[in-house]
C-alpha positions as CSV (number, residue, x, y, z in Angstrom):
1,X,95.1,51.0,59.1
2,X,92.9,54.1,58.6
3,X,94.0,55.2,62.0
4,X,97.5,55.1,61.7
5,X,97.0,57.0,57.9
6,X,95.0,59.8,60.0
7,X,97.3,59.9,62.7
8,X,100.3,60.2,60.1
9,X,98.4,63.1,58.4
10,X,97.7,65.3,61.5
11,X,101.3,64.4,62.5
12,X,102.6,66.1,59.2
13,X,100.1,69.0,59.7
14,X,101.6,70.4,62.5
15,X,104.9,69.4,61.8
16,X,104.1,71.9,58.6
17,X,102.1,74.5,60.8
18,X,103.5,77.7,62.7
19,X,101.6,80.0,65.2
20,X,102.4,83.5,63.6
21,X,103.3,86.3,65.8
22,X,102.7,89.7,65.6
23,X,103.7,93.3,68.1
24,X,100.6,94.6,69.1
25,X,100.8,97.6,70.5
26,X,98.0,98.7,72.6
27,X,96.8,101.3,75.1
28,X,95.6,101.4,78.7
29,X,93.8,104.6,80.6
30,X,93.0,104.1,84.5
31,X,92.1,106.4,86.8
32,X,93.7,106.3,90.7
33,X,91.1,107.2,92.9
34,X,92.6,108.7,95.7
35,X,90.0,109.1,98.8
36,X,91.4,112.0,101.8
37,X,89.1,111.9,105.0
38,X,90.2,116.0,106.3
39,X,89.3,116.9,110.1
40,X,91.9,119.8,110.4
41,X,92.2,123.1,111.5
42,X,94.8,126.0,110.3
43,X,97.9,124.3,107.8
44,X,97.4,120.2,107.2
45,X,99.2,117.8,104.8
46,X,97.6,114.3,104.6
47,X,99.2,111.5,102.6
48,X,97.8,108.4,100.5
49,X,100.2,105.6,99.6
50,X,99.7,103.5,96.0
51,X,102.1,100.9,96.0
52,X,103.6,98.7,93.9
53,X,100.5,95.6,94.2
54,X,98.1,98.8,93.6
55,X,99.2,99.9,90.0
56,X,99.8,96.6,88.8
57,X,96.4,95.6,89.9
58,X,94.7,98.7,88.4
59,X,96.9,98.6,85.2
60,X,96.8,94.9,84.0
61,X,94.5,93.2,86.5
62,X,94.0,89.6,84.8
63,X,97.2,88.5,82.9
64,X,100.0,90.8,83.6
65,X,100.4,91.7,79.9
66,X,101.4,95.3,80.7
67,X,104.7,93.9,83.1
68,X,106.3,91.7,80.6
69,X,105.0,94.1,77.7
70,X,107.4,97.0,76.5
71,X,106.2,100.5,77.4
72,X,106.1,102.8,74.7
73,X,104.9,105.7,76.7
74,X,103.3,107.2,80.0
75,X,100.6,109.8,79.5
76,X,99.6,111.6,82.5
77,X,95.9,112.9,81.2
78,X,94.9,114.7,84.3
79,X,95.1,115.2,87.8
80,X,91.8,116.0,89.4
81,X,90.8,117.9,93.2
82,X,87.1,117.8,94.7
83,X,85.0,117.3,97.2
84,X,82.9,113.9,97.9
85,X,81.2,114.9,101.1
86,X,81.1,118.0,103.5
87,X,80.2,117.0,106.9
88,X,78.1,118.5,109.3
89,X,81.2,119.4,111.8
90,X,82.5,121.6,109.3
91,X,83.3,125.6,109.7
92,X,85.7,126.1,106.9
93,X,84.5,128.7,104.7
94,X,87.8,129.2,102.6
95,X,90.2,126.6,101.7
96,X,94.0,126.7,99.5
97,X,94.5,123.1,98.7
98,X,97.5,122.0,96.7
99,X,99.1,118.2,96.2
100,X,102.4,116.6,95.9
101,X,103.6,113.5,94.6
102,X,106.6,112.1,96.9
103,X,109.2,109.2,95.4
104,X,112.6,108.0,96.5
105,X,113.3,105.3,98.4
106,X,111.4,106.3,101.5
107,X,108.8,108.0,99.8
108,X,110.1,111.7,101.2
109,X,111.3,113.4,97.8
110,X,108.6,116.0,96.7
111,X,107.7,117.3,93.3
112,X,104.9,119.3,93.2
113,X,102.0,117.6,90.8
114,X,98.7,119.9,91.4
115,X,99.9,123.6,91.7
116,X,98.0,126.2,94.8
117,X,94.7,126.5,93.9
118,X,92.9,129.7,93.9
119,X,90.8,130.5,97.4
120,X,88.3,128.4,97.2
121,X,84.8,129.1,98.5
122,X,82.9,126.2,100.9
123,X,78.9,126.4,101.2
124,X,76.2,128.4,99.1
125,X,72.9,126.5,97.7
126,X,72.7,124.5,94.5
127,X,76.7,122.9,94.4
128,X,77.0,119.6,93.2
129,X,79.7,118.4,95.4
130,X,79.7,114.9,94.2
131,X,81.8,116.5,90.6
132,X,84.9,115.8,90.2
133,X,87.1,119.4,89.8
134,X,88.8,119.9,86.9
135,X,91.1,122.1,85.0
136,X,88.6,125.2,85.1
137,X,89.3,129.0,84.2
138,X,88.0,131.9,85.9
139,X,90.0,135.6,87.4
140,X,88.0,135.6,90.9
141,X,89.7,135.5,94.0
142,X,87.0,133.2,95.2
143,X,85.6,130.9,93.5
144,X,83.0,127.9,94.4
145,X,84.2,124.6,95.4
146,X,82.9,122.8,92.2
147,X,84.9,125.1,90.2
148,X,88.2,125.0,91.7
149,X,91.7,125.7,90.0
150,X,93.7,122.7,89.9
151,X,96.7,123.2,87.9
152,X,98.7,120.7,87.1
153,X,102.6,120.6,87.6
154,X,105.1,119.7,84.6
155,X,107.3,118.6,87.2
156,X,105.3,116.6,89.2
157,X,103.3,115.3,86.0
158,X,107.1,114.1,84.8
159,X,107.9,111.9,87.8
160,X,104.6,110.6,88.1
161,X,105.4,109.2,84.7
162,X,108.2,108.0,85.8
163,X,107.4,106.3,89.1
164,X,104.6,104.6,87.3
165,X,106.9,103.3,84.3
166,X,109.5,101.4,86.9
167,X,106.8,99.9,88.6
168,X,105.3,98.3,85.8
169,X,108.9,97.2,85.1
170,X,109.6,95.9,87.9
171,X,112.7,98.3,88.2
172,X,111.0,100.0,91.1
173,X,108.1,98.3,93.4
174,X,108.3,101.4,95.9
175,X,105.0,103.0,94.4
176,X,104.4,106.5,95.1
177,X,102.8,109.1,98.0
178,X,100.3,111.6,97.2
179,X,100.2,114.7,99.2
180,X,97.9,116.9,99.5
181,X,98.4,120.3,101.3
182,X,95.7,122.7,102.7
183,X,95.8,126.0,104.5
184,X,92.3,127.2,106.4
185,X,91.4,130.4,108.2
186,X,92.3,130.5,111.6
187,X,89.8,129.7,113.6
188,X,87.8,127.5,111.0
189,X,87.4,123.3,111.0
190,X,87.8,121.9,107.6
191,X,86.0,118.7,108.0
192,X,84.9,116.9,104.6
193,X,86.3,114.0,102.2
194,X,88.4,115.1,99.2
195,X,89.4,113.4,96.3
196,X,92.2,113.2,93.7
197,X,91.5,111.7,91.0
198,X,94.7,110.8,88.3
199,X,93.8,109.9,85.0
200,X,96.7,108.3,82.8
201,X,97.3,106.1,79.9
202,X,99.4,103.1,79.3
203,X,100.6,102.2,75.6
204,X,102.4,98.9,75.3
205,X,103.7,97.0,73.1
206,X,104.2,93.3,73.0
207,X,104.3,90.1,70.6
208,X,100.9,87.9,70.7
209,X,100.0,84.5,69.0
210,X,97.5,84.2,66.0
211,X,96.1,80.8,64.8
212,X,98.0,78.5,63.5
213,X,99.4,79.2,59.9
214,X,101.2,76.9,57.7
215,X,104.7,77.5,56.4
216,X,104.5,81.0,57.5
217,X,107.7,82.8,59.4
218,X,108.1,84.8,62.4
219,X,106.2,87.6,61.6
220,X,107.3,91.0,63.6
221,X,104.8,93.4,62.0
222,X,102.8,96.0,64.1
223,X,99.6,96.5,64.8
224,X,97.8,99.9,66.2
């Protein structure tokens, strides 16, 4: 008798209770690493592919939140040039480096994301080559590796945005190229790994289950 009075009670408590809801909106930065390996001489355009697998992964890694999730916005924080390593078959001493982010359905429509850097200077005593470049200012012609000019391109930055926002949809799974462009003196070996490094932030929004309340309605309120 006491277990069936029990079993009614519970059996009227969640007939009574209801799992309140609520839009939470939230917000994701990741940074795509993008690794070149440069043995060229004179003009050289290498390319790096991030597909669709690749952004998801990097994005929302454990429970694909982010894909069935309502994207508020894209923020493309920076894009980022430098060198990892300088090897020892190198004879570049001067290097123009620029980068391009291609799109479409065979990955062949260019927009320009990093803009020509200034000439950049390779070698001299006490460089930390393992920093990442960033947006630095200077007037020289020449400047040291570590400080390069990397200017970002509105254009570029814009599709990026929008490459990455249809992926995470699921409107577009064709990903995105990277790439990058270098000129060299004539005569001269570049011959060192560069990096790209693009830094952007993902703010979603989507509806997420609290405890169980009783006699409480759907609740569509939202939390920052």
């Amino acid at each position: 008798m006491k277990k069936l009075l029990l079993l009614l009670i519970l059996s009227c408590f969640f007939q009574n209770c209801t799992y309140q809801r609520h839009k939470v909106t939230r917000t994701v930065s990741k940074t795509i690493n993008l690794n070149f390996s440069v043995n060229q001489v004179g003009n050289f355009q290498s390319y790096k592919l991030v597909d669709n697998r690749d952004i998801i992964d990097l994005f929302d890694p454990t429970d694909k939140s982010i894909v069935s999730a309502n994207i508020e916005r894209i923020d493309i924080k920076s894009v980022k040039i430098g060198a990892d390593v300088i090897k020892p078959a190198n004879t570049a001493t001067q290097v123009v480096l620029s980068a391009d982010v291609l799109t479409g359905a065979l990955l062949s429509q260019p927009n320009r994301l990093l803009n020509e850097t200034k000439t950049i200077s390779i070698g001299g005593s006490g460089i930390d080559f393992g920093n990442i470049l960033g947006n630095a200012i200077g007037t020289s012609d020449n400047i040291t590796l570590h400080n390069a000019v990397s200017i970002l391109n509105n254009t570029g930055a814009a599709k990026l945005q929008t490459v990455l926002t249809e992926n995470l949809n699921g409107i577009n799974r064709g990903g995105f190229n990277v790439r990058l462009n270098g000129t060299i003196p004539t005569g001269q070996r570049l011959v060192m790994n560069l990096i790209i490094a693009i830094e952007a932030s993902i703010t979603y929004t989507r509806c997420e289950a609290n405890s169980c309340i009783q006699h409480q309605p759907f609740n569509t309120s939202k939390d920052n």
